[in-house]
C-alpha positions as CSV (number, residue, x, y, z in Angstrom):
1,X,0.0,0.0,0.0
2,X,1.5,3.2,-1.3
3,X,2.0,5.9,1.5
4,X,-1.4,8.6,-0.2
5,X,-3.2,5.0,0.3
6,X,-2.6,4.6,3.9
7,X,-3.0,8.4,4.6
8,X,-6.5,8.2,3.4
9,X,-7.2,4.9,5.7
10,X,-6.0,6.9,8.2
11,X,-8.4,9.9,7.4
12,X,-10.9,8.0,6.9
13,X,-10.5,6.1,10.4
14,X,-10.4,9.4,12.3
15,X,-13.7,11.0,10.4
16,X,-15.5,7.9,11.2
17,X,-14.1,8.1,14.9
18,X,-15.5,11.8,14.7
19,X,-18.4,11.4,13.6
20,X,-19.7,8.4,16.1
21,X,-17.7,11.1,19.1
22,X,-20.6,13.7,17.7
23,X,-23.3,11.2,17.5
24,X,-23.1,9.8,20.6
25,X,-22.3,13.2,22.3
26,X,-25.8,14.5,20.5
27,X,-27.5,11.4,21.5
28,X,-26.5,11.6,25.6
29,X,-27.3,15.1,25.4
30,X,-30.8,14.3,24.5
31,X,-30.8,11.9,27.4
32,X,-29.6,14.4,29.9
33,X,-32.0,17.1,28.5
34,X,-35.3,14.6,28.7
35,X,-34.2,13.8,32.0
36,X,-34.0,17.5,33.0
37,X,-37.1,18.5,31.5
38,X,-39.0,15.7,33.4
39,X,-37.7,16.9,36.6
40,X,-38.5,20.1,36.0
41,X,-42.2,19.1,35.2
42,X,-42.7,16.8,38.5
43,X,-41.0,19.6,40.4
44,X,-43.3,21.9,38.8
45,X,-46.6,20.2,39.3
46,X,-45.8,19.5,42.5
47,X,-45.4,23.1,43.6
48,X,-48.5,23.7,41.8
49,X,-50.6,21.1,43.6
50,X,-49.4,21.9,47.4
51,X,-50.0,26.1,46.3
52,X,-53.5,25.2,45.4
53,X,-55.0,24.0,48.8
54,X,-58.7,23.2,47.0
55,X,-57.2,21.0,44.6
56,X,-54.7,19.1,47.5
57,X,-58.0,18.1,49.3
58,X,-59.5,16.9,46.3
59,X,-56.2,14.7,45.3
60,X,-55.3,13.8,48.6
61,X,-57.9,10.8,49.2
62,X,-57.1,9.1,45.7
63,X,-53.8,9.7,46.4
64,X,-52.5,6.3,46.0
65,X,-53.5,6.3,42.6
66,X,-50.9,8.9,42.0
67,X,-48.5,6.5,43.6
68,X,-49.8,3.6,42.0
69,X,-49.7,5.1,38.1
70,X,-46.4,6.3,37.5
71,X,-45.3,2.2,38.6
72,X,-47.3,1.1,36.2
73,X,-46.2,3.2,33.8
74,X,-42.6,2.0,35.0
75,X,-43.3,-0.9,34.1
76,X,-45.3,-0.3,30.5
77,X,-42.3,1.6,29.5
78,X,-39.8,-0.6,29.9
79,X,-41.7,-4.0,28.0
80,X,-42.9,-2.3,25.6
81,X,-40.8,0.5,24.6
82,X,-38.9,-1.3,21.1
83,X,-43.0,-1.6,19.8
84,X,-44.2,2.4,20.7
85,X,-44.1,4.8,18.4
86,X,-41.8,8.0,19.5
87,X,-44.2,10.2,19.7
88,X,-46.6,7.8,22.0
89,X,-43.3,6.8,23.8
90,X,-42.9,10.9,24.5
91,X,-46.4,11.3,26.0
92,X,-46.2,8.7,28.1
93,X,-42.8,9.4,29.6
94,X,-44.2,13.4,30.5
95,X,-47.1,11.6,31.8
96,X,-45.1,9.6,34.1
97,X,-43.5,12.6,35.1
98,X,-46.6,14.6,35.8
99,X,-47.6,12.2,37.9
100,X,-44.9,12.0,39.9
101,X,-45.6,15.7,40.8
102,X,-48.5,14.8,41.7
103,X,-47.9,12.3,44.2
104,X,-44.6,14.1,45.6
105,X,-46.9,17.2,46.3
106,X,-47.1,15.7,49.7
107,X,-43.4,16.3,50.2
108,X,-44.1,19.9,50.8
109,X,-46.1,19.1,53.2
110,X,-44.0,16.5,55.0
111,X,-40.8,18.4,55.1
112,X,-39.7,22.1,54.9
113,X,-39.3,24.3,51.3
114,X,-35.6,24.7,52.4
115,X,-34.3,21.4,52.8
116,X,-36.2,19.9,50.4
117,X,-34.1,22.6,48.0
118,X,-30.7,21.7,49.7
119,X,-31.5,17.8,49.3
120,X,-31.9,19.0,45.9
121,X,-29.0,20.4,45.2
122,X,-27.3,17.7,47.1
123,X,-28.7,15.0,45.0
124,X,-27.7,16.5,41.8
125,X,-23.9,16.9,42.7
126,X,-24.0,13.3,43.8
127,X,-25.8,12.5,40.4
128,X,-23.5,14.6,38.2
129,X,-20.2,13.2,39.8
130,X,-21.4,9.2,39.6
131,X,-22.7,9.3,36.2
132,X,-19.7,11.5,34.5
133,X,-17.8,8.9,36.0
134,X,-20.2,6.8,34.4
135,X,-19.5,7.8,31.0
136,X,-15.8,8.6,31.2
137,X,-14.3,5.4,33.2
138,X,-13.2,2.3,30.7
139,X,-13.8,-0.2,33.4
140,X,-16.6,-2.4,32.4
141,X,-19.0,-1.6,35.4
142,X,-21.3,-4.9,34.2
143,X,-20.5,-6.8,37.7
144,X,-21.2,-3.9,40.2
145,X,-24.4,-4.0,38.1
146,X,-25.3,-7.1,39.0
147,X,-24.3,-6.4,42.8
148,X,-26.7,-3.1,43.1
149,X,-29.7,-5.3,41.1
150,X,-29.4,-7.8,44.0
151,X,-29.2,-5.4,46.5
152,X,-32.0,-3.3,45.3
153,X,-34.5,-6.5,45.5
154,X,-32.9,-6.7,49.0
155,X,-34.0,-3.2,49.4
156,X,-37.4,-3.3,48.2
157,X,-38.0,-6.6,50.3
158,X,-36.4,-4.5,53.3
159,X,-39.0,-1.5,52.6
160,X,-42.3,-3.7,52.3
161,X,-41.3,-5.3,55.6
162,X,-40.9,-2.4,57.4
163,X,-44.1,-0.8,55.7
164,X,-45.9,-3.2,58.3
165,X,-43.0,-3.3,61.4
166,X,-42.4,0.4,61.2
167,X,-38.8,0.3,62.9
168,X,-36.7,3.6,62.4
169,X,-33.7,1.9,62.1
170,X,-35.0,-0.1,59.8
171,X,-36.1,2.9,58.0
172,X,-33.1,4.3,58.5
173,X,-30.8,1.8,56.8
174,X,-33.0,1.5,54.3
175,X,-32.7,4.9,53.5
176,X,-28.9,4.7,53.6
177,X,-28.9,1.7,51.2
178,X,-31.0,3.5,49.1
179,X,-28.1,6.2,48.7
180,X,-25.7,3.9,48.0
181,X,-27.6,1.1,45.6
182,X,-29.1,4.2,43.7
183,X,-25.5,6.2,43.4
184,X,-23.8,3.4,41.9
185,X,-26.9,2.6,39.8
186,X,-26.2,5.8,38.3
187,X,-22.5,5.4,36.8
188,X,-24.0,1.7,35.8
189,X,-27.5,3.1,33.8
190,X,-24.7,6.0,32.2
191,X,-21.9,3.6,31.4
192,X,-25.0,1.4,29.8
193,X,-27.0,4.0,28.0
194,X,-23.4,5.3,26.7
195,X,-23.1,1.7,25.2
196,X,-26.1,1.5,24.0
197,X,-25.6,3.9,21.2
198,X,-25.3,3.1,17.5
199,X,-24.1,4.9,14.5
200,X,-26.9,5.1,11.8
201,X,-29.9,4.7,13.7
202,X,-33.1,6.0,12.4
203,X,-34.5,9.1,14.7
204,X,-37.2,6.9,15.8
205,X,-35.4,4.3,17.2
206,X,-32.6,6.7,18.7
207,X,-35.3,9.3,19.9
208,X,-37.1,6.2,21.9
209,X,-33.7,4.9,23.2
210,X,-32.8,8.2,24.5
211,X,-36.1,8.0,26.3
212,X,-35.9,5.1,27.9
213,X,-32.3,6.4,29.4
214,X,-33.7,9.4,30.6
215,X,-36.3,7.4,32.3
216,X,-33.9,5.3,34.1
217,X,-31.3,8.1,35.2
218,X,-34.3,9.5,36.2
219,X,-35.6,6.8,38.1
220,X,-31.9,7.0,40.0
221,X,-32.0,10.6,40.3
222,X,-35.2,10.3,42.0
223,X,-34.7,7.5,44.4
224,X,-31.1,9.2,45.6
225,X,-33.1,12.4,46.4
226,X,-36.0,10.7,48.7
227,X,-33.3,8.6,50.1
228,X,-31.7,11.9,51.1
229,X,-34.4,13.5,52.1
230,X,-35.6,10.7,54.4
231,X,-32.2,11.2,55.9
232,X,-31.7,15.2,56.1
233,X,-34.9,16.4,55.9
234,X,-36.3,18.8,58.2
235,X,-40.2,17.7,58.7
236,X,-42.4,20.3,59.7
């Protein structure tokens, strides 16, 4: 191979490289950004619902409902994601999200304006650390994966026991357990959503994929910042 040959092999090698760097930039961008936007909506209708004492009374007896929903929704998402089309995919993930607000309307009535902004604020510096590490570490994060999964079934058992029992230290390691299974969870969903991305997809299929990670970063984000709250909280 003559040496013009192998400087266009080389060219070519480092426009491709380019071009998948900018793709998957764009596409993690659009994760991030989804995942913004829906915390800004729950945080939004929830603020709306707890300054509107007429309609808190009104929501406050079917208020598992609110709780309920957004689960199944979860759950909806997740199986059936690959057969939605983007657009239905879209609605239902800001529906999710508005529901959310609705149910974590009680929040301001539980706990104080103030630290539920510095739990906040907390949560999203924990967030932004564990999933840029997430996204820039080259250790395959697959096994601590699989440790957080079994400790988050550990977790969820742990919570529907004490639902009944009602023990505060129960409550209180579940709480810290939740801030550590949902921390790591985060650099795991990134490091996996990162690898998820491929060159050439169609908008559809990208657009739902970027969906489905911004529901699950959100999902982290979420459960970090009740976790924290449980724990720092000031209650009224």
């Amino acid at each position: 191979m003559s040496d013009r040959s192998k400087d266009r092999v080389i060219l070519g090698a480092e426009r491709k490289s380019l071009a998948f760097s900018e793709g998957l930039r764009t596409y993690m961008m659009s994760v991030y950004n989804y995942m913004a936007l829906a915390l800004g909506l729950t945080g939004g209708v929830a603020l709306f619902v707890v300054s509107s004492p007429t309609l808190l009374q009104a929501i406050l007896p079917m208020m598992w409902l609110f709780v309920l929903a957004p689960v199944a929704l979860v759950f909806f998402l997740s199986f059936k994601i690959n057969t939605l089309q983007y657009s239905t995919a879209q609605a239902l993930f800001w529906l999710y999200a508005a529901l959310n607000g609705v149910a974590f309307s009680v929040l301001f009535l539980a706990y104080t304006y103030e630290s539920i902004a510095r739990v906040f604020f907390i949560t999203a510096g924990m967030f932004a650390a564990m999933s840029l590490y997430g996204y820039t570490t080259r250790k395959d994060l697959t096994s601590m994966g699989s440790f957080l999964f079994m400790g988050l079934i550990g977790l969820i058992l742990a919570s529907v026991v004490n639902m009944f029992w009602a023990n505060g230290m129960l409550q209180f390691l579940v709480s810290v357990g939740g801030v550590v299974i949902f921390t790591g969870l985060t650099a795991y969903d990134t490091q996996a959503i990162k690898e998820s991305y491929m060159e050439g997809s169609t908008k559809e299929i990208a657009g739902k994929r970027a969906i489905f990670g911004a529901l699950q970063l959100y999902l982290d984000f979420i459960n970090i910042f009740l976790s924290l709250l449980r724990l720092m909280g000031d209650r009224r």
